[in-house]
N, C-alpha and C positions, 0 to 999 in steps of 0.2 A: 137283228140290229142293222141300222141303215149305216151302207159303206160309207164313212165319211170323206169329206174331199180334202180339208183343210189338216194341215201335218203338223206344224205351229202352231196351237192354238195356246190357251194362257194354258191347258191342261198339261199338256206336252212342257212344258219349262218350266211348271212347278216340279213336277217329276223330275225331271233335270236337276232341279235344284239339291230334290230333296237327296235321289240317287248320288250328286256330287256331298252332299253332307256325310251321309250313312260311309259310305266311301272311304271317305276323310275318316270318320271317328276309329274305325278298326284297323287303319294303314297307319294310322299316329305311332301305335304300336310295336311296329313287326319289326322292325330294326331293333330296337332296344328288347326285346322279348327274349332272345336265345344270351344275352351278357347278365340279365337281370336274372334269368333262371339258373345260371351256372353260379352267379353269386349266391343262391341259396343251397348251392352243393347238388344240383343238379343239372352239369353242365354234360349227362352221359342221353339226358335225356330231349335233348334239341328236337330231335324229328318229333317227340310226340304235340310239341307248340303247336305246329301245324296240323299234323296226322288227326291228335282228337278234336279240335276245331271241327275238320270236316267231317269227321265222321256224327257228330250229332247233326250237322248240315246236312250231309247225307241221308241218313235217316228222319229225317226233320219234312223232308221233298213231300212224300208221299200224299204228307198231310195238309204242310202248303198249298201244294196243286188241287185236292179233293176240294178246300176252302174255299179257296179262288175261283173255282167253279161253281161254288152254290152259298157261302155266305159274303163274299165279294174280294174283290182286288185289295181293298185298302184297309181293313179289316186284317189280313194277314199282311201285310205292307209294316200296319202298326206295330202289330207283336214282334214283328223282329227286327225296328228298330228301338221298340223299350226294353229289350232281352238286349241290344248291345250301350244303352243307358246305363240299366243295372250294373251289368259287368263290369263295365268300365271303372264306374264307384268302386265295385268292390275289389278290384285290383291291387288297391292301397292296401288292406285286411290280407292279404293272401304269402303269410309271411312263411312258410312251409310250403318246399317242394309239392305234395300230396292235394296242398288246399288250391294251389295255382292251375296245376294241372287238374283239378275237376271244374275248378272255374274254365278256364280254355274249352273244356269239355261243355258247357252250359254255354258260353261264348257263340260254342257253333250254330245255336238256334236262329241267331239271329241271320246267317248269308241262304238258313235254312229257308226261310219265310221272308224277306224283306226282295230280294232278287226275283222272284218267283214272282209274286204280286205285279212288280213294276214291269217286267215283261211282257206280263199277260194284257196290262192295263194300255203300252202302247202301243200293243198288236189290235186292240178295242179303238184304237185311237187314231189309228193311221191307217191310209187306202192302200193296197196291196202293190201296184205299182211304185209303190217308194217305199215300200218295208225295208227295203235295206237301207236305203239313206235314212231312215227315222233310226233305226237302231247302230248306226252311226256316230249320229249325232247326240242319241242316249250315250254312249260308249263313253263321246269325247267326256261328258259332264262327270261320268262314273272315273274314268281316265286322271282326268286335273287331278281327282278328290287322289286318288291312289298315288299319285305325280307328287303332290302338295305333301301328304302326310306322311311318310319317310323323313322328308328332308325338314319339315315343320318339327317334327318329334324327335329329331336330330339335335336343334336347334335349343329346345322345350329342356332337353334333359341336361345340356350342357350348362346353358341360361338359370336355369332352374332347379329343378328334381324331377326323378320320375313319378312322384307321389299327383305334383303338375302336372304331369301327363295324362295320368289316369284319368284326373279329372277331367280337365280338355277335352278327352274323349266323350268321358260321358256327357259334359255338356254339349259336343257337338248330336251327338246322337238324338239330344232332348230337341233339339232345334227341327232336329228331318220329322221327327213326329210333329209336330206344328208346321209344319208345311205341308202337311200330309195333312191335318186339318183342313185344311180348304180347297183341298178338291174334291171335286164330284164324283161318285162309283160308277163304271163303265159295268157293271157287269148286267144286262137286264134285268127288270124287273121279273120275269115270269122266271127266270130261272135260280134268283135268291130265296134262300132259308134265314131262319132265324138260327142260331148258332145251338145246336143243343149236342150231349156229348156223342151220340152216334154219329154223329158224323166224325169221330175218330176211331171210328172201327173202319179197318182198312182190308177190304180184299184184295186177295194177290191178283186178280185183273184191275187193280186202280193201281198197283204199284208203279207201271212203265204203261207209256202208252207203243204199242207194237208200230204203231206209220213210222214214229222218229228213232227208231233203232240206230239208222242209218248217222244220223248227225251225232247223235250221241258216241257211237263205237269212235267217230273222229275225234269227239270233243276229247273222251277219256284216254286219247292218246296224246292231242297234243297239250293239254293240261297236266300230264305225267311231268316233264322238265319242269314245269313250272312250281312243281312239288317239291321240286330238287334246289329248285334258287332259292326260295323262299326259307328254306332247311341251311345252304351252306353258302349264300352270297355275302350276309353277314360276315361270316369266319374271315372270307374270304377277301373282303374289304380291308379286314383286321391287317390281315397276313400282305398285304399290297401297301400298307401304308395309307390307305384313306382314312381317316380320323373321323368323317359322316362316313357313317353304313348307311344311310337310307339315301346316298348320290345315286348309286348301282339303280335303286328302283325308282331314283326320279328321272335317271335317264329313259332307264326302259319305259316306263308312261310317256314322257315325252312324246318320244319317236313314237308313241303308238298313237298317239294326239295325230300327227301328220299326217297321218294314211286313211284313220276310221272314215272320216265324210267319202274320202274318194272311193276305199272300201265298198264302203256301202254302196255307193253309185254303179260301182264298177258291178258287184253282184246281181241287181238288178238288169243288169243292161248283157253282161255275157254267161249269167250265171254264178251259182251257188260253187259248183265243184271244178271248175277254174280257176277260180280267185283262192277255192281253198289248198291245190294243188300248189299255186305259186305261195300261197303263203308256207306250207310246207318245207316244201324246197329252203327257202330262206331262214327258217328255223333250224337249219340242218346246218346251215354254216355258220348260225350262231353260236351252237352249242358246241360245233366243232374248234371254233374260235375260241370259247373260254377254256376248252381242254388245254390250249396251249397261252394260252392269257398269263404272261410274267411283265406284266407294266400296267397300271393304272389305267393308262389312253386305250390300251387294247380291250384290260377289261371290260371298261365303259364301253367301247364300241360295240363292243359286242353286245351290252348289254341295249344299247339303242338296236341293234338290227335286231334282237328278239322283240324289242317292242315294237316295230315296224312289221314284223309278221305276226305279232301278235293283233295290230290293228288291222291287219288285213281278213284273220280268222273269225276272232269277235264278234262282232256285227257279221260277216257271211254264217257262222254258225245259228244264230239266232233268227236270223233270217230263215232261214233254210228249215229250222226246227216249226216254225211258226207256219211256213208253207205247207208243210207234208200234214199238220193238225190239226183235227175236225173244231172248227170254232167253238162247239160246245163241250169240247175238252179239252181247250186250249191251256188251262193252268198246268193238268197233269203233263201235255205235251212236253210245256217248258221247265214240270218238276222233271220229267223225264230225262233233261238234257244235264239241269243241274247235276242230278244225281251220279252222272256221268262223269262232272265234270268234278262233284268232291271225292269219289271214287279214285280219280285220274290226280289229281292234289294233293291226297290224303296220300295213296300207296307212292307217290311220288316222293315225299316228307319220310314218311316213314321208312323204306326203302333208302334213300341215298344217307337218312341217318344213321340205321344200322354201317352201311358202306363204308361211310363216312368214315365216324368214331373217331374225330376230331383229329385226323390224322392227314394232314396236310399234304403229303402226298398221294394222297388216293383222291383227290379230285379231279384229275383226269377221267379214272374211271367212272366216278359218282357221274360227270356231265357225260359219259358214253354210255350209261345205261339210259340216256334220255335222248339221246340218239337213236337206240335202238327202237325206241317208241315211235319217235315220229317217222323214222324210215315205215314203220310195220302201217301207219299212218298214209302214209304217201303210197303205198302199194295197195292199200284199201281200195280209194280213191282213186285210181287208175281203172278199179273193175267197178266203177259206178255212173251211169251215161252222166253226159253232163247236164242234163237237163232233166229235174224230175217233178212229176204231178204236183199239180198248187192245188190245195184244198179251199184257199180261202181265209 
């Protein structure tokens, strides 16, 4: 395929578009998810909201990436933005603990399959000298939608019902897939199949691709806290007196909004594992911040400096993922990294919920087991040159 020059093109900001949609429909959500679960007498089970999400996400990678490399980008793009259409409808129906919790579970297919696609699609789409600023810029669109939907769905359940919500959701979902209608597949022509089912027979060498170990062992580390806010920022909003839970995660998008362009910029120009180093760092004092967070203003801050190094990682991880990846295994490359990162999400959820166990003062601890992470993180990355092989 011919290196393209042009990095904006109408292709590139439909994707945007649609990435800010998809975004949007499953962050609508997540605030209200751990109050609404407990009112069905299942409030012991918070970490698994998140936990089984990923873990069909998780599992889910293998076969996005296999797709994505031989029935195309937008083809799996689809399926798992109609796998978070459905869900979302059926949210309303899910009046037992048991039926929720498998729905969450069927839920995960869709960050399984929709993420993956669009990755691979504007790594096809943009010249390698600006990969990072392109996924950057992807970020900020994927960002808004995650920025926006907390505090939308905040709003949605006070105004309204959560019944409202669900829907919302799923209509927003309906919409990414019509955007997703009109663009064109990157993936070439000599290297498409027609969809038949062997091609979900998976061998354990299509599982990971072996070049991106590297990003991934980061990714799965610095995505561990993010397991842990996701699981008990709500509680904890509760417990501060914020009446929106979904403030906490419109700040951290925010501030993650400010950094991703320059991010991006900054990676291409000094490097992958520089920018990841300092993002790093800056996570450390985030998370050491909410261990002692007893005021609202504090907590928020905090909660912007982790989206500030979270904008810094983002985009250099993807980047980086993308570089070390043989172009015609580029989906597995970037299922690779996923998979790392619902790994990193998933045990991150489920982990600080056991901890947890709605016990208010063990939230110290819960945010220091995610310290522990990104330290083991930042000492990774000190024995990794800062400069590694571009494939392309």
């Amino acid at each position: 395929m011919p290196t393209p020059t042009k990095v904006y093109s109408a292709g590139f900001w439909l994707m945007c578009l649609s990435s800010f949609l998809f975004f949007l429909s499953f962050n609508l959500l997540i605030p209200e998810l751990p109050d609404h679960l407990t009112s069905m007498g299942g409030g012991d089970y918070k970490g698994l909201i998140i936990g089984l999400f990923t873990v069909t996400a998780g599992l889910s990678r293998p076969f996005s990436g296999k797709l994505a490399d031989t029935v195309g980008r937008i083809p799996v793009m689809v399926v798992g933005s109609l796998v978070c259409f459905i869900c979302g409808f059926f949210y309303v129906w899910a009046g037992t603990v048991a039926t929720f919790l498998t729905l969450r579970l069927l839920h995960g297919f869709s960050t399984g399959f929709k993420p993956t696609g669009t990755a691979a699609y504007i790594a096809d789409i943009t010249p390698l000298e600006r990969r990072g600023e392109a996924m950057g810029m992807l970020g900020v669109a994927g960002s808004l939608g995650m920025a926006a939907g907390p505090a939308i769905g905040g709003y949605i359940t006070q105004w309204f019902s959560l019944n409202t919500l669900f829907y919302l959701s799923s209509g927003t979902a309906l919409v990414s897939v019509l955007v997703q209608g009109t663009m064109t597949e990157t993936l070439p022509r000599a290297q498409r199949q027609r969809f038949h089912w062997g091609l979900l027979r998976i061998k354990w060498n299509e599982i990971l691709e072996p070049q991106v170990l590297k990003p991934a062992a980061v990714t799965l580390l610095c995505l561990f806290p993010f397991g842990i806010l996701l699981t008990v920022a709500p509680d904890q909003s509760r417990l501060l007196g914020i009446d929106n839970k979904g403030l906490f995660f419109t700040s951290y998008t925010l501030a993650s909004l400010l950094v991703r362009l320059v991010a991006g910029r900054a990676s291409d120009r000094y490097g992958r594992v520089p920018i990841l180093r300092i993002s790093a760092l800056m996570m450390v004092v985030a998370l050491l911040t909410l261990c002692v967070a007893h005021t609202p203003l504090l907590f928020l801050a905090a909660a912007a400096l982790f989206g500030l190094s979270t904008g810094l990682n983002s985009p250099t991880l993807y980047a980086w993922t993308i570089d070390l990846s043989h172009p015609e295994r580029r989906g597995r490359a970037v299922a690779t990294m996923y998979i790392a990162l619902e790994v990193g999400i998933g045990l991150g959820a489920m982990l600080s919920g056991w901890l947890y166990s709605n016990e208010p003062a063990r939230l110290p601890l819960v945010h220091g087991l995610g310290v522990v992470a990104v330290v083991a993180a930042l000492v990774y990355l000190y024995r990794i040159p800062t400069r590694q092989v571009v494939n392309g």
